[in-house]
C-alpha positions as a Markdown table, in Angstrom:
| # | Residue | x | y | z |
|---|---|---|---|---|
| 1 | Unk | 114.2 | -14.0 | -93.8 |
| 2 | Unk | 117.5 | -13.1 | -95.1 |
| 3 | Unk | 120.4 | -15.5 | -94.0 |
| 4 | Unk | 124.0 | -15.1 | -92.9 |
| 5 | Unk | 126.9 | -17.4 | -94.4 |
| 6 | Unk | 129.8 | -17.5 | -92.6 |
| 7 | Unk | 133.1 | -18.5 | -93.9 |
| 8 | Unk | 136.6 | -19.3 | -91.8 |
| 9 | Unk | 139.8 | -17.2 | -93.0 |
| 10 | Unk | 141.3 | -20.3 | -94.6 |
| 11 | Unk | 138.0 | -20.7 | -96.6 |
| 12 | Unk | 138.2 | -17.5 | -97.8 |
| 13 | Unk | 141.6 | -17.7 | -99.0 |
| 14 | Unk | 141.1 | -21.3 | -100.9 |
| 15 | Unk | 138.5 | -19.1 | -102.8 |
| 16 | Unk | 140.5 | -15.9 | -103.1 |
| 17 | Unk | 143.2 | -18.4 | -104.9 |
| 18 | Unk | 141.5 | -20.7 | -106.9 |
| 19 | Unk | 143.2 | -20.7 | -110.3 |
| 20 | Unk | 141.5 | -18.6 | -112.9 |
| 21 | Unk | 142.9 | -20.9 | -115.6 |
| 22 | Unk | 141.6 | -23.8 | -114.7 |
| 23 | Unk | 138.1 | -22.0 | -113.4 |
| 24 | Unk | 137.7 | -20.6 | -117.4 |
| 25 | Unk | 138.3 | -24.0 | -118.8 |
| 26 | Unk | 136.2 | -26.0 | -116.5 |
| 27 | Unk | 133.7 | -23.7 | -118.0 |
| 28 | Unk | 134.4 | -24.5 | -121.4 |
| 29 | Unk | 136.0 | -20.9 | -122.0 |
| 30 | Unk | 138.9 | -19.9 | -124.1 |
| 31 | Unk | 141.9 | -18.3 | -123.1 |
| 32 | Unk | 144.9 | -17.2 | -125.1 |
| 33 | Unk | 148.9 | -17.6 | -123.7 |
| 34 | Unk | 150.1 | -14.3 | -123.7 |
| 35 | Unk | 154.1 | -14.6 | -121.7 |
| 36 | Unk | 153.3 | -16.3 | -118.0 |
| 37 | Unk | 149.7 | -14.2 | -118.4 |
| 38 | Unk | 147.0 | -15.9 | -120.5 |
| 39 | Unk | 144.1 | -13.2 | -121.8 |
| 40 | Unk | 140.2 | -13.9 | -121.8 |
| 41 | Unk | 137.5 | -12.0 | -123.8 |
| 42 | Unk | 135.2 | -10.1 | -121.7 |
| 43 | Unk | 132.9 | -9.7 | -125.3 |
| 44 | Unk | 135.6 | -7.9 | -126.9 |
| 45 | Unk | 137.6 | -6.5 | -124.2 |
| 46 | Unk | 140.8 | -8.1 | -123.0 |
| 47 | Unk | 141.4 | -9.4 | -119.7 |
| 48 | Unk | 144.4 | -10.9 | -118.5 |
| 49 | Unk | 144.9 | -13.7 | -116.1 |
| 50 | Unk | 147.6 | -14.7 | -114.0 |
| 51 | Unk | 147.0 | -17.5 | -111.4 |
| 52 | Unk | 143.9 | -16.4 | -109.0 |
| 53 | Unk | 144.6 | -12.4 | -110.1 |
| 54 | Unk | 142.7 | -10.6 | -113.3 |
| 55 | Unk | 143.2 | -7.2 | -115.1 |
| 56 | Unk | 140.5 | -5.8 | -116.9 |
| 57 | Unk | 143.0 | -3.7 | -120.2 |
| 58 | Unk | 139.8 | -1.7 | -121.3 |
| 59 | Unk | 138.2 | -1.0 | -117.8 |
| 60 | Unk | 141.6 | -0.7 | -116.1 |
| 61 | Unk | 140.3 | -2.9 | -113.0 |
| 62 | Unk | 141.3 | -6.2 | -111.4 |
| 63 | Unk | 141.3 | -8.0 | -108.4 |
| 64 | Unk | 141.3 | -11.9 | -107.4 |
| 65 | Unk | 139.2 | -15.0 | -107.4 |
| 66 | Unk | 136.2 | -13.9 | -105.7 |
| 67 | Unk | 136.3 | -10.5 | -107.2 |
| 68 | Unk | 136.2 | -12.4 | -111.1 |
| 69 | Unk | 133.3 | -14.2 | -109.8 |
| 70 | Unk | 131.8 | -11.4 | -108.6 |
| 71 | Unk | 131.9 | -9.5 | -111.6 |
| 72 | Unk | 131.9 | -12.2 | -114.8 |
| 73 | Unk | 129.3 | -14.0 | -113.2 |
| 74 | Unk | 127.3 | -10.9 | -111.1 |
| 75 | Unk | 127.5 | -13.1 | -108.3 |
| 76 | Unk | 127.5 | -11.1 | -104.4 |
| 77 | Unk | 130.4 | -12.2 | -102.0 |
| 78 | Unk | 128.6 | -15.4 | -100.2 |
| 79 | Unk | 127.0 | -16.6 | -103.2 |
| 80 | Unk | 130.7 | -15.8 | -105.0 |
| 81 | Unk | 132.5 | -17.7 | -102.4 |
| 82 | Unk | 130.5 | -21.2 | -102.1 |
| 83 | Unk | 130.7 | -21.1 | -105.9 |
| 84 | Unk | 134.7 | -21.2 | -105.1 |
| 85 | Unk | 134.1 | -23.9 | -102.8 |
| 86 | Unk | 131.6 | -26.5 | -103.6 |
| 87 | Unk | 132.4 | -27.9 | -106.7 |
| 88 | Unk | 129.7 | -26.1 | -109.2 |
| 89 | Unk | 133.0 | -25.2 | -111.4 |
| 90 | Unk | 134.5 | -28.3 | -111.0 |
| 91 | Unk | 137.8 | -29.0 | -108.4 |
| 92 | Unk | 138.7 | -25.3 | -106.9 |
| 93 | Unk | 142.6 | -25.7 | -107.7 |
| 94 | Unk | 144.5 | -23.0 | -105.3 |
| 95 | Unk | 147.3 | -20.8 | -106.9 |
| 96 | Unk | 150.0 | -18.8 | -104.8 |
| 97 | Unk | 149.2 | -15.6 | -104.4 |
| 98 | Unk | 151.0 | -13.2 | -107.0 |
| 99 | Unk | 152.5 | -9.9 | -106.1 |
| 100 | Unk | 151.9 | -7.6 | -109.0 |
| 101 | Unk | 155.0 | -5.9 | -109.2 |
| 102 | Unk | 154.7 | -2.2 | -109.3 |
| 103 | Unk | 157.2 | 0.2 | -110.7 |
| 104 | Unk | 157.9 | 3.5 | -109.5 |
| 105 | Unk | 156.0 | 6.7 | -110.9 |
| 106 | Unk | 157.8 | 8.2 | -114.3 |
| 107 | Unk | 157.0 | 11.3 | -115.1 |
| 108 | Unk | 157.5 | 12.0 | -119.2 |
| 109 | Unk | 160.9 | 15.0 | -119.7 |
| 110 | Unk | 158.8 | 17.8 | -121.3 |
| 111 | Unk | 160.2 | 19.3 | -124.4 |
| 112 | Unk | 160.9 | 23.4 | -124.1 |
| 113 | Unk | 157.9 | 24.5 | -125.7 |
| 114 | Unk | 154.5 | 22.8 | -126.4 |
| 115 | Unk | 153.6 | 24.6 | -129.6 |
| 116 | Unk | 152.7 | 21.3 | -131.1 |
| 117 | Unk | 150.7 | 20.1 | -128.7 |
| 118 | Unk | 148.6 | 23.2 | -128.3 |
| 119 | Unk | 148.1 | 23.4 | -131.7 |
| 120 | Unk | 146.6 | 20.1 | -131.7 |
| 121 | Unk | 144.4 | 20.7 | -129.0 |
| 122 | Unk | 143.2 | 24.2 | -130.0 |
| 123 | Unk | 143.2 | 23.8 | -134.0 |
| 124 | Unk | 142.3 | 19.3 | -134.1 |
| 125 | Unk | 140.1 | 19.1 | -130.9 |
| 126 | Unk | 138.4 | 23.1 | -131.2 |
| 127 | Unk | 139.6 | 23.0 | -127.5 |
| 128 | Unk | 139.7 | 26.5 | -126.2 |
| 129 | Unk | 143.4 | 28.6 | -125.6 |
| 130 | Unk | 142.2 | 30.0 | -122.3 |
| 131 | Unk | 141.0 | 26.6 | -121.1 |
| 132 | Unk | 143.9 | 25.1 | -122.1 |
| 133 | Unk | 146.0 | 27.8 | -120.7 |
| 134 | Unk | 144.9 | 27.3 | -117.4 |
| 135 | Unk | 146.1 | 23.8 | -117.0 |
| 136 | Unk | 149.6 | 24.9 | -118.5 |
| 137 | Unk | 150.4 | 27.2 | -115.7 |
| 138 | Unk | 149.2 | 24.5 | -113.2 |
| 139 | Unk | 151.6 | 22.8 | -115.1 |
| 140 | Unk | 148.8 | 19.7 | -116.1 |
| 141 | Unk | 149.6 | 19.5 | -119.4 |
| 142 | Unk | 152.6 | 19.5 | -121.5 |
| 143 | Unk | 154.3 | 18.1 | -124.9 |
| 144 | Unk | 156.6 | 15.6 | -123.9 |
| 145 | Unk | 160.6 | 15.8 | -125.1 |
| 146 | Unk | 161.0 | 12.6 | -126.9 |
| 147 | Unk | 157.7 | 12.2 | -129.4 |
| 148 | Unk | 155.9 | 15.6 | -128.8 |
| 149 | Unk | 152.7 | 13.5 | -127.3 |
| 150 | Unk | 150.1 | 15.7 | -125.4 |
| 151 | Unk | 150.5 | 14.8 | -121.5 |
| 152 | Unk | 147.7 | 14.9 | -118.6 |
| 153 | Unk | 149.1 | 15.0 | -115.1 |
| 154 | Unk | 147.1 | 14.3 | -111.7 |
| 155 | Unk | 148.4 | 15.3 | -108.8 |
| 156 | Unk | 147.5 | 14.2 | -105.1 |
| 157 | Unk | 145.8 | 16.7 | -102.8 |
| 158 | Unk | 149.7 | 17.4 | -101.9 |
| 159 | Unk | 150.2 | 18.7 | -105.0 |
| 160 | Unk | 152.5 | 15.5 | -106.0 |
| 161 | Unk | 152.2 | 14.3 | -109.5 |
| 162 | Unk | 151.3 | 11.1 | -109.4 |
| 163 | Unk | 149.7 | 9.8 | -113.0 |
| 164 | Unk | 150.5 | 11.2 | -116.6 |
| 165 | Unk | 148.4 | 10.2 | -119.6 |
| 166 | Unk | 150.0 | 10.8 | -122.7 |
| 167 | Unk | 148.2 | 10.9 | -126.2 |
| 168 | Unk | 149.8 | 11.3 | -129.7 |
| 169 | Unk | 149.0 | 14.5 | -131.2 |
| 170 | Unk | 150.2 | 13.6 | -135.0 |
| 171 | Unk | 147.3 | 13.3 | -137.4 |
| 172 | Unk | 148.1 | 9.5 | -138.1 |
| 173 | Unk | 148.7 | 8.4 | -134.1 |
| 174 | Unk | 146.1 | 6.4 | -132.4 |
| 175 | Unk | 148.7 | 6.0 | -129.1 |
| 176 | Unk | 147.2 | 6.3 | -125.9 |
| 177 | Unk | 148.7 | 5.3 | -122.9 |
| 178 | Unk | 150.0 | 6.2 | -119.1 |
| 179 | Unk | 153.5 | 6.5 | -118.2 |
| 180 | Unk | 155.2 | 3.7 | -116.3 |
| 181 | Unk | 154.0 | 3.9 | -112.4 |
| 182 | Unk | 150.8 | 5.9 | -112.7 |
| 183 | Unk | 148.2 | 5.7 | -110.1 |
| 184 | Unk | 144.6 | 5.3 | -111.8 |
| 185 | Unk | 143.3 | 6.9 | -108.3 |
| 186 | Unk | 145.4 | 10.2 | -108.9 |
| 187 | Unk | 144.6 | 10.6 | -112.8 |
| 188 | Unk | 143.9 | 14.2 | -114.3 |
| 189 | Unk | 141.7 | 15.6 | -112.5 |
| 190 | Unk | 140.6 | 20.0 | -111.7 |
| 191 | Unk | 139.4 | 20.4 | -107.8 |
| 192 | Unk | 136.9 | 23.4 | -107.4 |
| 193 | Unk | 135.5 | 24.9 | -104.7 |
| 194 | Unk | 131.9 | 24.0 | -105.2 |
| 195 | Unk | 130.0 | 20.4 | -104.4 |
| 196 | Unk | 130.3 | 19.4 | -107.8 |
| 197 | Unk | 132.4 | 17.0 | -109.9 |
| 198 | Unk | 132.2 | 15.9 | -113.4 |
| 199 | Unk | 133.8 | 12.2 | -114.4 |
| 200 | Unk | 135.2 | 11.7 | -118.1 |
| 201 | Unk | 136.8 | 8.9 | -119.5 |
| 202 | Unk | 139.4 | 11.4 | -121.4 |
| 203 | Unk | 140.8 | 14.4 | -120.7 |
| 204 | Unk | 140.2 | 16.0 | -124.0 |
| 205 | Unk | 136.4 | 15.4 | -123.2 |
| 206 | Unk | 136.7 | 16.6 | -120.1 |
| 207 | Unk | 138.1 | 19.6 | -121.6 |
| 208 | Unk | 135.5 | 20.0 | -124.2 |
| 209 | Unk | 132.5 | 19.5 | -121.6 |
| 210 | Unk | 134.7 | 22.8 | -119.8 |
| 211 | Unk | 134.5 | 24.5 | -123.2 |
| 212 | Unk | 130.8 | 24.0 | -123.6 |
| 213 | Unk | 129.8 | 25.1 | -120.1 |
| 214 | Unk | 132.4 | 28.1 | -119.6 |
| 215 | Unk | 130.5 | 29.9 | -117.3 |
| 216 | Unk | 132.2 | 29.6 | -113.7 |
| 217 | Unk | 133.8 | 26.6 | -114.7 |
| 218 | Unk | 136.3 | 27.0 | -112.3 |
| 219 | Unk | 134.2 | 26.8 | -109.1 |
| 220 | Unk | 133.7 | 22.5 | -110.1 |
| 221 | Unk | 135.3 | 19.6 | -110.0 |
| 222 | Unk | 136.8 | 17.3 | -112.6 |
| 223 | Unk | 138.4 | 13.9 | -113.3 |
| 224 | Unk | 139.4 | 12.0 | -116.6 |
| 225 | Unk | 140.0 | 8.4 | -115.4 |
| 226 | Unk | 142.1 | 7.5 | -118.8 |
| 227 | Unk | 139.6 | 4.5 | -118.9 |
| 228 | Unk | 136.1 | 3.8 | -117.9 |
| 229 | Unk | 137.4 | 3.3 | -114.2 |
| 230 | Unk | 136.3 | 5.0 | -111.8 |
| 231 | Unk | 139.3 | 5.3 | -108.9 |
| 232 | Unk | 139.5 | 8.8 | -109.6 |
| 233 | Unk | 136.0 | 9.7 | -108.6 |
| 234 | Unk | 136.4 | 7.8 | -105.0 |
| 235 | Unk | 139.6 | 9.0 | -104.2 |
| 236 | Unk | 138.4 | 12.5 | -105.1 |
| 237 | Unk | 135.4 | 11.9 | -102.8 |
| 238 | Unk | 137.9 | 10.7 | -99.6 |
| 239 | Unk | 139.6 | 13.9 | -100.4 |
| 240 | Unk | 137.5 | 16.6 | -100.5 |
| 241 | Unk | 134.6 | 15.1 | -98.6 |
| 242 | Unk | 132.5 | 18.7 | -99.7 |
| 243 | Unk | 132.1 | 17.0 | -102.9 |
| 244 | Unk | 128.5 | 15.2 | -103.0 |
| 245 | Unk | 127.2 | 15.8 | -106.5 |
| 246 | Unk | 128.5 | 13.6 | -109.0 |
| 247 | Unk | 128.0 | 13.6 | -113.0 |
| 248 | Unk | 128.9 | 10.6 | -115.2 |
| 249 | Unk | 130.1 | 11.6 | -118.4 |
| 250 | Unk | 131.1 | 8.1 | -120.0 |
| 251 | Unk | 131.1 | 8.2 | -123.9 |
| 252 | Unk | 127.8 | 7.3 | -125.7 |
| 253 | Unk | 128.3 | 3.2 | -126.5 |
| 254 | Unk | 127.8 | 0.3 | -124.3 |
| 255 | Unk | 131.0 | 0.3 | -122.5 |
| 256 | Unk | 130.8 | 4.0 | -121.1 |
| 257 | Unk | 127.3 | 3.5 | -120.2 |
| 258 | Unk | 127.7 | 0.2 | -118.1 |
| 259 | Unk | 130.3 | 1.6 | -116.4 |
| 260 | Unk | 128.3 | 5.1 | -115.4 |
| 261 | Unk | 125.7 | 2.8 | -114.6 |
| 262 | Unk | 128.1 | 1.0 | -112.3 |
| 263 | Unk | 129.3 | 4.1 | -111.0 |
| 264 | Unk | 126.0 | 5.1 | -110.2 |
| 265 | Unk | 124.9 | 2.5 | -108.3 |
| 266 | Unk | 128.0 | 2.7 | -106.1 |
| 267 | Unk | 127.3 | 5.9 | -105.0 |
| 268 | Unk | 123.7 | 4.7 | -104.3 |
| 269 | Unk | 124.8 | 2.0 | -102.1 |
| 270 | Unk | 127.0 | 4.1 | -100.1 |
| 271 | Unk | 124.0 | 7.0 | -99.6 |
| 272 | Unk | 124.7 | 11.1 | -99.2 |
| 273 | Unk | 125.5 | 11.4 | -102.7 |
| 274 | Unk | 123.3 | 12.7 | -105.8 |
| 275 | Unk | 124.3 | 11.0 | -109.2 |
| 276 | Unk | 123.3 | 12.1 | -112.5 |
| 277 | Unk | 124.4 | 10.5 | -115.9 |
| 278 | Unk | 125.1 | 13.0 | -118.6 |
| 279 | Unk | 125.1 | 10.9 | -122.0 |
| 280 | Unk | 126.8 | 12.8 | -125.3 |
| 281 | Unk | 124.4 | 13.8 | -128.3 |
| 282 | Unk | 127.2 | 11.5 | -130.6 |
| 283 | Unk | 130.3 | 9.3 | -129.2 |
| 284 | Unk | 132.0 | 11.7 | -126.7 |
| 285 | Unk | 132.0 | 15.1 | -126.0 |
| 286 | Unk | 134.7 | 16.3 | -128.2 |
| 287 | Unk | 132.5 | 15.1 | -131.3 |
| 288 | Unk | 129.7 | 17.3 | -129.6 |
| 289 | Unk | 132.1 | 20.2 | -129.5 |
| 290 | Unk | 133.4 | 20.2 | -132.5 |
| 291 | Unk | 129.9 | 19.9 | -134.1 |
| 292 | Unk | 128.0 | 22.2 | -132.0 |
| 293 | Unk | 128.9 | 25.0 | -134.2 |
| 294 | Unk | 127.2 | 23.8 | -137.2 |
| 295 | Unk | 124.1 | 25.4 | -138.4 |
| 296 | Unk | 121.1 | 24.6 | -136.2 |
| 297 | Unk | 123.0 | 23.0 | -133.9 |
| 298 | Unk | 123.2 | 23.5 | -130.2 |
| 299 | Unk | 125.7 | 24.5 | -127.8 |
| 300 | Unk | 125.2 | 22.8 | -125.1 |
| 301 | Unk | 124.3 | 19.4 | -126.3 |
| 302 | Unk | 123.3 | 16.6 | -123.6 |
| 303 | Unk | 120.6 | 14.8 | -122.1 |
| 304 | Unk | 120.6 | 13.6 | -118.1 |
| 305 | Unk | 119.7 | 10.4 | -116.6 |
């Protein structure tokens, strides 16, 4: 017989605002100063603490207390929340409640041409010119003024650009990054007309899967979170509520394929959605492109779970 716990409000915020600190080290777990943040290892991923809130710098995800509990310790809400409360990780020590400042959306000044940049994506990354041309007129990508970086906008279902991921196109650049104010929820993303909709952790895979799979391409749906989130995917879903099929396209390592695993069981949870995982034949699905021209090599390389 399953049982019901139930907490009072103030119980639930003593929990919410235990300090995460002092939670880590009463568990005999390292943390780094960073500033007024201190950063924990997640295995080898960064997270960064400040008082009862967390940011995950690889997973781009965060939340409070409970929420670290939750997911460091695969705890559910109840069982999260008594673990707050009764002393297993020592005195809970309450922190005030921090306001992550946010800063206002930035959009990147483009430069007058973006020769560079297509030359990057057509002649480095094998990406098609009448793919890429088709987000140029929508005006979703562009070569920014001041370093020539390649830049992915997402727009909001009015049409307001609300999330820009840039990436350096020079041979030597690793930079990645989103301009100041972006809004993980809005990041690039194509909207079709069909029930469909593909999830990427990049745009230039989610480009590449397009270039593999031309055929009435247009008629799906599309989303690079710029991570291995997946905010895009739900607010996609609240906004065109015709969309029920999804497809996880996470890269081939451990990281994408927790978090398609994650995603899928989300979708389970909430019911009226199919979910498929499509897993890359090598790392992403740029490598798959650009190889899938080689002799005895397919195509269309994939495999669904």
């Amino acid at each position: 017989m399953s049982s019901y716990i139930h907490f009072t409000e103030e119980e639930r915020e003593r929990a919410r605002n235990t300090d995460l600190v002092e939670l880590l080290k009463s568990q005999g777990e390292t943390l780094k100063r960073s500033g007024s943040e201190y950063e924990w290892l997640d295995g080898t991923q960064k997270v960064t603490i400040r008082g009862n809130l967390w940011f995950h710098q690889y997973e781009r995800v965060g939340g409070d207390a409970v929420g670290f509990v939750r997911k460091f310790y695969n705890k559910e809400y109840a069982e999260a929340v008594q673990f707050l409360l009764d002393g297993k990780c020592g005195t809970v020590i309450r922190a005030k409640p921090k306001e992550i400042e946010r800063k206002p959306f930035e959009m990147p000044k483009a430069y007058w041409n973006m020769n560079r940049v297509k030359d990057y994506l057509c002649n480095v990354r094998g990406i098609d010119e009448d793919v890429i041309q088709e987000f140029v007129d929508k005006k979703m990508i562009f070569e920014s003024a001041d370093y020539h970086n390649a830049v992915f906008v997402g727009f909001d279902k009015n049409e307001v650009p609300r999330h820009a991921n840039k990436r350096g196109i020079l041979k030597s650049s690793t930079f990645k990054g989103n301009a100041e104010g972006s809004l993980d929820e809005f990041a690039f993303h194509w909207i079709g007309t069909n029930n469909k909709l593909f999830l990427f952790e990049a745009p230039i895979d989610m480009l590449s899967y397009i270039c593999m799979n031309k055929e009435n391409w247009k008629e799906n749906s599309y989303a690079a979170s710029c991570s291995i989130s997946d905010r895009v995917l739900f607010q996609c879903l609240k906004d065109y509520p015709y969309i029920n099929e999804v497809f996880m396209g996470y890269d081939n390592d451990f990281y994408g394929q927790r978090a398609a695993k994650r995603t899928q069981n989300k979708l389970d949870n909430l019911g009226g959605y199919k979910s498929n995982i499509l897993v890359p034949v090598n790392k992403d699905w740029n490598e798959d492109y650009l190889n899938s021209d080689d002799e005895g090599s397919e195509k269309f390389c994939r495999y669904i779970i």
